[in-house]
C-alpha positions as CSV (number, residue, x, y, z in Angstrom):
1,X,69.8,62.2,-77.4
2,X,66.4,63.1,-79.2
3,X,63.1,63.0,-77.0
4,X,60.3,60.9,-78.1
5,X,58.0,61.3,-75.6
6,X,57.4,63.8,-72.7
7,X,54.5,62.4,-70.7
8,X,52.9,61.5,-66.7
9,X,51.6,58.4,-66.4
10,X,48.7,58.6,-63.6
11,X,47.2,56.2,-61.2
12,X,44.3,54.0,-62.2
13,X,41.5,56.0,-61.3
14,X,39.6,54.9,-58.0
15,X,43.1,53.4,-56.5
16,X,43.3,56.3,-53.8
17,X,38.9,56.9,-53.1
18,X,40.1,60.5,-51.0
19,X,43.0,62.7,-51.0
20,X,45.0,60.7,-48.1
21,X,48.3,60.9,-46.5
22,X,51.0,58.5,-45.4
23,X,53.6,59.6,-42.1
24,X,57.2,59.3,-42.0
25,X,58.7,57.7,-39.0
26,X,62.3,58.5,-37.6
27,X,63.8,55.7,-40.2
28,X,62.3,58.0,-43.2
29,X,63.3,61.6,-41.8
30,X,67.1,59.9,-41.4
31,X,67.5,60.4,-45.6
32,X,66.5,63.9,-45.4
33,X,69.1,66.0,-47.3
34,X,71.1,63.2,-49.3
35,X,71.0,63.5,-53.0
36,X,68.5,61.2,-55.3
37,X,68.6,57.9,-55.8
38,X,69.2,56.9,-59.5
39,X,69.4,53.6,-60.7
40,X,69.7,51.7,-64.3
41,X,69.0,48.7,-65.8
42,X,70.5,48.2,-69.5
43,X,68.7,45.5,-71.4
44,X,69.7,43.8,-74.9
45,X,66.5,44.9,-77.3
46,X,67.9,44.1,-81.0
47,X,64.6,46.3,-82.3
48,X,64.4,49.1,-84.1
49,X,63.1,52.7,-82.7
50,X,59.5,52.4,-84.2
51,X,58.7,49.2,-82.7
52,X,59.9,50.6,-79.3
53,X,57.7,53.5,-79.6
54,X,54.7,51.1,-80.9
55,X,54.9,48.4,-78.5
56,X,57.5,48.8,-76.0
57,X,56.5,52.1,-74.4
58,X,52.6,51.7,-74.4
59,X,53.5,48.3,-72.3
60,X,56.0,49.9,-69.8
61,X,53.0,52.5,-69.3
62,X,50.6,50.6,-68.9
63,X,52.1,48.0,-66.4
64,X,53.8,51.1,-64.2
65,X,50.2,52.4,-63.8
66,X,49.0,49.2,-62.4
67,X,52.4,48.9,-60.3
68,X,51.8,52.1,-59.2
69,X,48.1,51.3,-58.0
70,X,49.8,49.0,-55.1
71,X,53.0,51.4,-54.7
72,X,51.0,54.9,-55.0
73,X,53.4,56.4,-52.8
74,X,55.8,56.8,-55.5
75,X,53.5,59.0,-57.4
76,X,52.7,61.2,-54.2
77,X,54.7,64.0,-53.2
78,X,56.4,65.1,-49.8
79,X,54.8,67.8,-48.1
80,X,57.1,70.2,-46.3
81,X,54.8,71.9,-44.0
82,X,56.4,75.1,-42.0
83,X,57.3,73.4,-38.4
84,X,56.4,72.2,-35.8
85,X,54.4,70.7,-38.0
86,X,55.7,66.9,-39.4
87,X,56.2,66.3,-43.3
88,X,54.0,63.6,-44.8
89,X,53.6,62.0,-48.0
90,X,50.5,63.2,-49.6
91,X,48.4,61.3,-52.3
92,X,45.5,61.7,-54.4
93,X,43.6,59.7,-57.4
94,X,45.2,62.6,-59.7
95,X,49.0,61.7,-58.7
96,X,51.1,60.8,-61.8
97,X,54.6,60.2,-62.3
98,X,57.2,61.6,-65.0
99,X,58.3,59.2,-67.5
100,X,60.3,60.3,-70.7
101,X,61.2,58.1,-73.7
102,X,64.0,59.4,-75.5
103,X,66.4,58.3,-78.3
104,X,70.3,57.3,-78.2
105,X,72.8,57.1,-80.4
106,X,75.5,56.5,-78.2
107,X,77.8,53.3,-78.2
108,X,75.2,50.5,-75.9
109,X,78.3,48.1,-75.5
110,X,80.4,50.7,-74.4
111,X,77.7,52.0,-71.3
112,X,77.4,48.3,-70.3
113,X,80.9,47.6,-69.8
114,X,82.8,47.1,-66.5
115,X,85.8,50.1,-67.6
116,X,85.6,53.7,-67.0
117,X,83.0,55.5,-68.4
118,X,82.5,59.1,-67.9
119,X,79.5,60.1,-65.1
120,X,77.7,62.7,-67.6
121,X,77.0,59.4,-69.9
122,X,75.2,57.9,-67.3
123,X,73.2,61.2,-66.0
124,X,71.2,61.6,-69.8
125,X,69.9,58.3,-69.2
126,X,68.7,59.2,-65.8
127,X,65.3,61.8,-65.3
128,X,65.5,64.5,-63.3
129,X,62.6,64.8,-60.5
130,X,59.9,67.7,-60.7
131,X,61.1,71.2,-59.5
132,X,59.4,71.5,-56.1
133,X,56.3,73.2,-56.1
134,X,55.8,76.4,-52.7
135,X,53.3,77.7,-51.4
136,X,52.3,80.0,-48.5
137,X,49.5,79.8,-46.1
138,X,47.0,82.5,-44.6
139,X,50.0,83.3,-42.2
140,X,52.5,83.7,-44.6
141,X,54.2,80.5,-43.7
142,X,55.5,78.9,-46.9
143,X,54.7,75.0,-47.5
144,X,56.7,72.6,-50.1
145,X,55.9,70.2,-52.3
146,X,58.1,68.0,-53.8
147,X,57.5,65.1,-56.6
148,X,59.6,61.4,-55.3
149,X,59.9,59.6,-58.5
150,X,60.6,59.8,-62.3
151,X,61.4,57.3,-64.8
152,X,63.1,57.6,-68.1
153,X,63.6,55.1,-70.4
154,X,66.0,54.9,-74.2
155,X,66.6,52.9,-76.8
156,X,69.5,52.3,-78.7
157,X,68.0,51.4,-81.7
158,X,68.4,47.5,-82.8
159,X,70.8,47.2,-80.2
160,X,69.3,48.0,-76.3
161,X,66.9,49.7,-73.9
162,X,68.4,51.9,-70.6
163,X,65.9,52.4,-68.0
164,X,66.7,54.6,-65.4
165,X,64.9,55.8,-62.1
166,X,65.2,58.9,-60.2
167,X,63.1,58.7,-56.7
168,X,63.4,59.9,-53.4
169,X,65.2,58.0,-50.6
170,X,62.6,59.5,-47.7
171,X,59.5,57.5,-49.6
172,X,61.8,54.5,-49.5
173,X,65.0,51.9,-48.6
174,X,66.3,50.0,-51.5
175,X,64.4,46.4,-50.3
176,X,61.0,48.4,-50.6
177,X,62.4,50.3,-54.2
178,X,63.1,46.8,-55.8
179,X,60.2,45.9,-54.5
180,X,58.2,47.9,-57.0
181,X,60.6,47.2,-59.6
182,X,60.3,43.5,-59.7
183,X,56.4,44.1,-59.0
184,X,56.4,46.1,-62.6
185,X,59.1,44.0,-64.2
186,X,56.3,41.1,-63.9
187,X,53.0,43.0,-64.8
188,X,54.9,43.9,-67.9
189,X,56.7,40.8,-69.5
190,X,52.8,39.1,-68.5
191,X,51.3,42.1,-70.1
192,X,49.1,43.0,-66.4
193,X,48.5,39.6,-65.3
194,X,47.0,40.2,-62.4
195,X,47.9,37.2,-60.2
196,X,51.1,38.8,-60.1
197,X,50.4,38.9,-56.0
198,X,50.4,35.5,-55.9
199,X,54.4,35.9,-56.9
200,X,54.5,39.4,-55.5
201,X,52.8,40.1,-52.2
202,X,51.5,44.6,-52.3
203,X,53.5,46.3,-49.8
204,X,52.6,46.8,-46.4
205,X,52.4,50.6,-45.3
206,X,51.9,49.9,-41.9
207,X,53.6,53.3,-39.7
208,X,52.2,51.5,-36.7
209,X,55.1,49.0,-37.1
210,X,57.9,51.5,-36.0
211,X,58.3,52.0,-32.6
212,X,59.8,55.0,-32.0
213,X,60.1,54.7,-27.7
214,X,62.9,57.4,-27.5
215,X,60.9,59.7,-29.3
216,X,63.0,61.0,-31.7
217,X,60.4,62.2,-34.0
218,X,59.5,65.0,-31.1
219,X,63.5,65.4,-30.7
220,X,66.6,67.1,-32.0
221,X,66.7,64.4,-34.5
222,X,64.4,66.0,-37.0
223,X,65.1,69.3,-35.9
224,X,68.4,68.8,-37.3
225,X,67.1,67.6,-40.7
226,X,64.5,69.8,-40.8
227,X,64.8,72.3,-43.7
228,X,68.1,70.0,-45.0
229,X,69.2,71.1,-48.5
230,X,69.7,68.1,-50.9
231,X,73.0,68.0,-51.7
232,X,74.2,67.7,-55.2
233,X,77.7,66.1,-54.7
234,X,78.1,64.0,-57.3
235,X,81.5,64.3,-59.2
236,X,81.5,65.4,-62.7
237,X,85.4,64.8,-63.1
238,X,84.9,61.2,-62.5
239,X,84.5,58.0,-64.1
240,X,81.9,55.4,-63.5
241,X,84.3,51.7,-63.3
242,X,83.0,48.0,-62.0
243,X,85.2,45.8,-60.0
244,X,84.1,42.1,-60.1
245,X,84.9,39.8,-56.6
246,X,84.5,36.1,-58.7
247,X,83.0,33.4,-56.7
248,X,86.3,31.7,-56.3
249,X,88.2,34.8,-55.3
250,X,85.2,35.6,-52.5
251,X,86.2,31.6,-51.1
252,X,89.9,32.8,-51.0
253,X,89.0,35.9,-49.3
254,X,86.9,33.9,-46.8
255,X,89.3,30.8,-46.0
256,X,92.5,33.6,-45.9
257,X,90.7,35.3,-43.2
258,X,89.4,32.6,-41.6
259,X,92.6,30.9,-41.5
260,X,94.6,34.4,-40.0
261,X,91.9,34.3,-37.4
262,X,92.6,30.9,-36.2
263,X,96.6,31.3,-36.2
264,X,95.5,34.7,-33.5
265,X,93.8,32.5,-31.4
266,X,91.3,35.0,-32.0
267,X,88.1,34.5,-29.7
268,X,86.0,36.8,-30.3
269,X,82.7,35.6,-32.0
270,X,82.7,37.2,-35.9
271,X,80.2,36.7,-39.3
272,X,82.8,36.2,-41.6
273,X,80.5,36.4,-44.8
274,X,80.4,37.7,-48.1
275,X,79.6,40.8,-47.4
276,X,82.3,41.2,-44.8
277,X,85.2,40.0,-46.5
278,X,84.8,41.5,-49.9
279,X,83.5,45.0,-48.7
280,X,86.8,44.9,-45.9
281,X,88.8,44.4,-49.4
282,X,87.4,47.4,-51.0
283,X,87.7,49.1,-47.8
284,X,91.4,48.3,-47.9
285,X,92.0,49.1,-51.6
286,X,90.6,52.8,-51.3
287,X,93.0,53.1,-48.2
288,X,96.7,52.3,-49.6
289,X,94.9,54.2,-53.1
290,X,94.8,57.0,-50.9
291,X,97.8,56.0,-49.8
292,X,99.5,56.0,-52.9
293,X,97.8,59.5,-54.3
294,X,99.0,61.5,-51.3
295,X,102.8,60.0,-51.4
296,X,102.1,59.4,-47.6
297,X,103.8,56.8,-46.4
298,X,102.4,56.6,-43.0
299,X,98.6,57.7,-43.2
300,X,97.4,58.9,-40.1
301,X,94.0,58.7,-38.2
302,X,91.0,56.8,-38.3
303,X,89.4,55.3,-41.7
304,X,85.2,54.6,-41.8
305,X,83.4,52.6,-43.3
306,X,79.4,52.9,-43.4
307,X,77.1,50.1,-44.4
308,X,73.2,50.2,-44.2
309,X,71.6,47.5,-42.6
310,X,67.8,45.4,-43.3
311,X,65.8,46.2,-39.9
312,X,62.4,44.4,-40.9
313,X,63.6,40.4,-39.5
314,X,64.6,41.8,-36.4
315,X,62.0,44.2,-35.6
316,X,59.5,41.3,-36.7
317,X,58.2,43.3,-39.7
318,X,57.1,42.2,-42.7
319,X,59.3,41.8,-45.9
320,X,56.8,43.5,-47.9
321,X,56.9,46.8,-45.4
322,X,57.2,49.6,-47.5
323,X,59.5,52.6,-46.3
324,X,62.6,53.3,-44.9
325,X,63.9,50.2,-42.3
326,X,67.3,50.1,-42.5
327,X,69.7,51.4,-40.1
328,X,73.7,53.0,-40.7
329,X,76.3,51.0,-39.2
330,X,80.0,52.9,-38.5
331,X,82.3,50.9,-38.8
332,X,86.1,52.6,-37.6
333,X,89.8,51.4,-38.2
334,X,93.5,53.0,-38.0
335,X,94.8,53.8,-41.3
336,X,98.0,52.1,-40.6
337,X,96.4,49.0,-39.9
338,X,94.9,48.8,-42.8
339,X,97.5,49.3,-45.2
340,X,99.8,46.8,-43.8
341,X,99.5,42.8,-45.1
342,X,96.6,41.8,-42.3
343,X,94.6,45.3,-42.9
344,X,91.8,43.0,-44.8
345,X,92.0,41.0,-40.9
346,X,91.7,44.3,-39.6
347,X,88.8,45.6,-42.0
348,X,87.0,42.3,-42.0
349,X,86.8,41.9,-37.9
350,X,85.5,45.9,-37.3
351,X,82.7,45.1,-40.0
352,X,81.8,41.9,-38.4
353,X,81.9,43.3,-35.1
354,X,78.9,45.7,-36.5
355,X,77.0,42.9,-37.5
356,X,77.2,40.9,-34.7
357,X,76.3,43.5,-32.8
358,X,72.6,44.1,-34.4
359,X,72.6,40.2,-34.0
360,X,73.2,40.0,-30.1
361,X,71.6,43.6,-29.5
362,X,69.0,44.5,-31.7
363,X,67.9,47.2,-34.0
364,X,67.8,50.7,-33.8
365,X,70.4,50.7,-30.6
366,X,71.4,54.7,-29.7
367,X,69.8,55.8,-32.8
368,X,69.8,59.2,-31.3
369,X,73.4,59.2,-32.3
370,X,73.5,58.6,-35.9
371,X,73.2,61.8,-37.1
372,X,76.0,63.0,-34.8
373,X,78.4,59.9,-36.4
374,X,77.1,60.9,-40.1
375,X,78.2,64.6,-39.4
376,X,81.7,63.3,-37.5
377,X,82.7,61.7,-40.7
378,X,81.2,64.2,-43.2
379,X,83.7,66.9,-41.7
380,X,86.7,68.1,-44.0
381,X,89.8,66.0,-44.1
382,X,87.8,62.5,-42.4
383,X,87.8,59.6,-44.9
384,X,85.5,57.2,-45.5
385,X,83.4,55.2,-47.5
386,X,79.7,54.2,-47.7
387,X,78.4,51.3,-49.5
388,X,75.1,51.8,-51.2
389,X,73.0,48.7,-52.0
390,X,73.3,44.8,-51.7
391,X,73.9,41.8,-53.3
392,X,70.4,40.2,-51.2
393,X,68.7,42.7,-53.4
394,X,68.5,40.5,-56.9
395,X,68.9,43.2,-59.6
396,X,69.6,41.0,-62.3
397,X,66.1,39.1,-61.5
398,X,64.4,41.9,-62.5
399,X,62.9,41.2,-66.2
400,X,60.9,43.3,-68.2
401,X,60.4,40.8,-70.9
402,X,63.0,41.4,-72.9
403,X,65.5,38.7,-70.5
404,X,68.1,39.9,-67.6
405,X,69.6,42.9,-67.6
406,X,73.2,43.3,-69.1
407,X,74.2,45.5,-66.4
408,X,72.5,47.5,-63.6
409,X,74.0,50.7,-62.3
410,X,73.4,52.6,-59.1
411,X,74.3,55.8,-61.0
412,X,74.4,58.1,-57.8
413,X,77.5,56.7,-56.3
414,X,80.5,59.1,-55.6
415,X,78.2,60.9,-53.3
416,X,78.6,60.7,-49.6
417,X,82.0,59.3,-50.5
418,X,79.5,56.1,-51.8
419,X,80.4,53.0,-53.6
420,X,78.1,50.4,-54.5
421,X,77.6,46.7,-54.1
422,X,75.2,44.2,-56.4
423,X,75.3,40.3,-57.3
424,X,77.7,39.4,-60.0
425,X,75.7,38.9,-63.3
426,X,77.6,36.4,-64.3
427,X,77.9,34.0,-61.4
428,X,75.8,33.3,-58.1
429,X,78.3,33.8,-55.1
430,X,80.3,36.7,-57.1
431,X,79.9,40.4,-56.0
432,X,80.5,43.4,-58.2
433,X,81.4,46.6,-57.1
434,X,80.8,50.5,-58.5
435,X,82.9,53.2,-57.8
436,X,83.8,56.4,-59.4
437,X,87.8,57.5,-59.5
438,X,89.3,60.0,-61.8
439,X,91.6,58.7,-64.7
440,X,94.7,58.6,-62.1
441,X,93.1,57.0,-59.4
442,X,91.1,54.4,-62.0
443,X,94.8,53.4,-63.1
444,X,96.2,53.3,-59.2
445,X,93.1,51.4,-57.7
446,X,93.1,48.5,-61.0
447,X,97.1,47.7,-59.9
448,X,95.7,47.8,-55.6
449,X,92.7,45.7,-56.3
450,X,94.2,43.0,-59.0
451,X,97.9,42.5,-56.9
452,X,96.2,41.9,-54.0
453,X,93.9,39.1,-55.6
454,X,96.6,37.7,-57.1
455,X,98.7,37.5,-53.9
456,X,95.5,35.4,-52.5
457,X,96.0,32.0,-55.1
């Protein structure tokens, strides 16, 4: 890797008139503690490393700063004030954000690939955010500040272009991250066209839009994260692998359960969708891998499964809000069940029971007890699995210019026990899966995941 450029790109000047600040609601204070979020996009760019540097880079700098000038939050940091005091985002007309160009000689069709490939080859394509920056008061009470986004971008020269982006989950939920990204994407590949609105309406910062009626803000709830140390879990004896659902299979999976439902006479009212049915197979395949790895015949206990869901259609919110406005969902099954030949049945109706649930009941029910779930199955010995991102979110839309990306990554997975979940790139109605396994599991999973397809036809 050789590094080309080291530089900030700042906010248009006039886009923030006074040093301002934006609150955090309950929704935003949830994310306190977890890791980075780091996502890439690898694009075909058959260029060499001079015209990148001439043309390429200037562009992506450009358009970010005008992206930016709508999402300024981004280039803001979070202020840790010493309690009882509330963090905030803070931003001012001098904010700026990290963004590195660098140089790779690495093997581009071997990153983009859906076979194992080792974590540290993802984490030099990825920045790393600003060191946080303390400070103390009159009273001695210390006050932190830390940056919420970087961006780093490489070529591979006369072959492709990895961009990857490092931000802060507290600033904001996926929906409102890809957001910006398709925002940018357009502002760049029509060189800062500016009726980009028309196609892209700005966010909507709107706190007012959270009701928080069990005040959890003034509660244990952000007591408990308060002071939360971000956790640097991710694995670094792991490999990064992609497991592909096709269209065709995601029907099978669909009609199998349907059918298996029908023969039960069962009654009660289920979404048997997509997401359901292929994230109750991966939830199935991890348990008999687990299975298999601990020569356990008979797994005991409970299993979870933990899925984040959009909040902004049923709390009547705007698409465009930008923040944190999803919700966890725990979803619970014996390990016996779902080992044996119905355990997708099994998998498939405690998902969809989760869903219809913020259907019939609405959002944000006995929030006060999510943070007591997410530390029940973070204990030593519970298993579970949480999927990070969606296939609604349309990361192969997002084009720079240079076409659709060749792959997209959500590079922090393996944390949190987290797997992750996109579109297919190559067909509409397929889903694609990222998960990180050693070389042993990797081998183990491929036979549970491609037998049990197969047993579908």
């Amino acid at each position: 890797m050789k590094i080309l450029e080291d530089s900030l790109v700042f906010l248009p000047h006039g886009s923030v008139l006074n040093a301002s600040t934006l609150p955090l609601t309950f929704l935003d204070i949830y994310w306190f503690g977890f890791p980075p979020m780091q996502r890439l996009f690898f694009y075909d760019f058959p260029y060499p490393t001079s015209y990148f540097m001439q043309t390429v880079v200037p562009n992506l700098k450009s358009s970010l700063c005008l992206a930016l000038q709508h999402f300024f939050p981004f280039a803001g940091n979070l202020v840790l004030p010493p309690p009882p005091q509330l963090p905030y985002i803070h931003f001012k007309d001098s904010n700026s954000v990290c963004f590195i160009a660098k140089e790779s000689t690495v093997d581009f069709g071997h990153l983009i690939g859906d076979h194992g490939r080792r974590v540290e080859e993802f984490q030099v394509l990825l920045p790393k955010l600003q060191p946080a920056n303390a400070s103390t008061n009159g009273n001695g009470m210390k006050k932190l500040e830390k940056s919420l986004m970087a961006i780093q971008v490489t070529v591979f020269p006369n072959t492709g272009i990895a961009l990857g982006v490092t931000f802060n989950h507290v600033v904001a939920d996926g929906r409102a991250f890809i957001h910006f990204m398709k925002s940018w994407a357009f502002l760049n590949r029509s060189q800062g066209d500016s009726s980009f609105l028309n196609n892209f309406p700005p966010p909507d910062f709107n706190r007012d839009l959270i009701k928080d009626p069990q005040g959890l803000l003034a509660s244990s709830f952000v007591k408990d994260k308060w002071g939360t140390e971000e956790l640097d879990t991710l694995p670094t004896n792991k490999l990064r692998v992609t497991f592909v659902i096709k269209r065709a299979q995601v029907e099978l999976l669909k009609n199998w359960v349907t059918t298996k439902l029908m023969e039960e006479n069962e009654s009660e009212k289920l979404r048997i969708s997509t997401f359901a049915v292929t994230c109750a197979y991966m939830w199935v395949c991890l348990n008999k891998l687990q299975e298999n790895e601990t020569k356990h015949p008979s797994p005991s206990g409970d299993s979870h499964i933990v899925f984040s869901a959009d909040c902004r259609q049923h709390l009547k919110l705007p698409a465009t809000y930008f923040g944190n406005c999803i919700q966890p969902r725990f979803a619970t099954a014996k390990k016996t069940e779902l080992v044996k030949e119905k355990g997708v049945i099994v998998a498939a109706k405690a998902i969809g029971r989760q869903v219809m649930e913020l259907e019939e009941v609405g959002a944000l029910r006995e929030a006060e007890k999510w943070l007591s779930k997410q530390k029940e199955i973070l204990k030593p010995g519970i298993h579970f699995i949480s999927i990070a991102a969606s296939p609604k979110f349309g990361v192969y839309e997002i084009d720079f210019g240079w076409g659709r990306p060749r792959k997209t990554e959500v590079a922090h997975i393996g944390s949190f026990g987290s797997i992750s979940m996109a579109e297919s790139r190559e067909e509409e109605g397929g889903v694609e899966f990222g998960l990180a396994l050693s070389q042993e599991e990797l081998h183990s999973f491929n036979d549970v995941f491609h037998r049990g397809l197969q047993q579908l036809q």
